[in-house]
C-alpha positions as CSV (number, residue, x, y, z in Angstrom):
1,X,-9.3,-9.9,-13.5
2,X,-12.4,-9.2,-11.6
3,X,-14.9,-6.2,-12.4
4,X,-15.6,-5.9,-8.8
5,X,-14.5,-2.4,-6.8
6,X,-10.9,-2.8,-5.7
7,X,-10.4,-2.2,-1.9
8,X,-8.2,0.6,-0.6
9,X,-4.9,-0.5,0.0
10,X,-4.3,1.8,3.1
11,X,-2.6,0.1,5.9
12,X,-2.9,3.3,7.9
13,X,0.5,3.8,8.2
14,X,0.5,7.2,7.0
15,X,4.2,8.4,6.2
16,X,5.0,10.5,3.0
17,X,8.8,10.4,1.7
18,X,10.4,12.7,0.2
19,X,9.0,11.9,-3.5
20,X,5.5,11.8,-1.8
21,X,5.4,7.9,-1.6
22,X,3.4,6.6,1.4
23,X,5.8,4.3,3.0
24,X,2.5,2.5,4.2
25,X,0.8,2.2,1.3
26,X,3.4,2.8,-2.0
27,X,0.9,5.0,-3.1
28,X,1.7,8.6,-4.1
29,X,-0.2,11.4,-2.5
30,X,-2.0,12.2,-6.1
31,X,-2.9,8.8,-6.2
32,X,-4.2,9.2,-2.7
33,X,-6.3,11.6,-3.1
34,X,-7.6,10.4,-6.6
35,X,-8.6,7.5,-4.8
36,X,-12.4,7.9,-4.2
37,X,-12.7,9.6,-8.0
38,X,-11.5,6.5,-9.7
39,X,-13.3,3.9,-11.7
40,X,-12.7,0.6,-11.2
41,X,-9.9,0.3,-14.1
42,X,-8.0,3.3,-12.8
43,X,-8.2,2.0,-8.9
44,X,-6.6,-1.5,-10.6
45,X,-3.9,1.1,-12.2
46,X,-3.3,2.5,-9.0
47,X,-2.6,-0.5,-7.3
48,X,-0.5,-1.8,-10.5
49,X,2.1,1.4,-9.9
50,X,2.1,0.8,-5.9
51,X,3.1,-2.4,-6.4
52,X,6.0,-1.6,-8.7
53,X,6.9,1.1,-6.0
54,X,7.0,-1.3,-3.4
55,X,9.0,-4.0,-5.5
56,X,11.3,-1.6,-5.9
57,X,11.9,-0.7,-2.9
58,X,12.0,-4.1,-1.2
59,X,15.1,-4.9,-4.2
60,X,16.4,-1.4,-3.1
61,X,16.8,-2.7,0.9
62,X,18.0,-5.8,0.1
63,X,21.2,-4.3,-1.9
């Protein structure tokens, strides 16, 4: 994987659920706001756990 700065993966649909998942984004509201204060690395883990959120859910609305 790249060292370079992973971009923020705001769509800027801006919805929180009630578990504070952005239904825009799959990111949580922590991780939100973390955003701007994290290396590289964490940015990458960030991304990493949206992408699980959104997999998720995607299996979740095809059921």
């Amino acid at each position: 994987m790249s060292d370079s700065e992973p971009k923020s993966p705001c769509v800027s649909i801006c919805w929180l659920d009630e578990a504070d998942i952005c239904k825009g984004c799959y990111r949580s509201a922590d991780e939100i706001t973390d955003w701007r204060m994290k290396n590289a690395e964490g940015k990458r883990e960030i991304l990493r756990r949206a992408q699980q959120r959104r997999d998720e859910d995607s299996i979740i609305k095809l059921n």
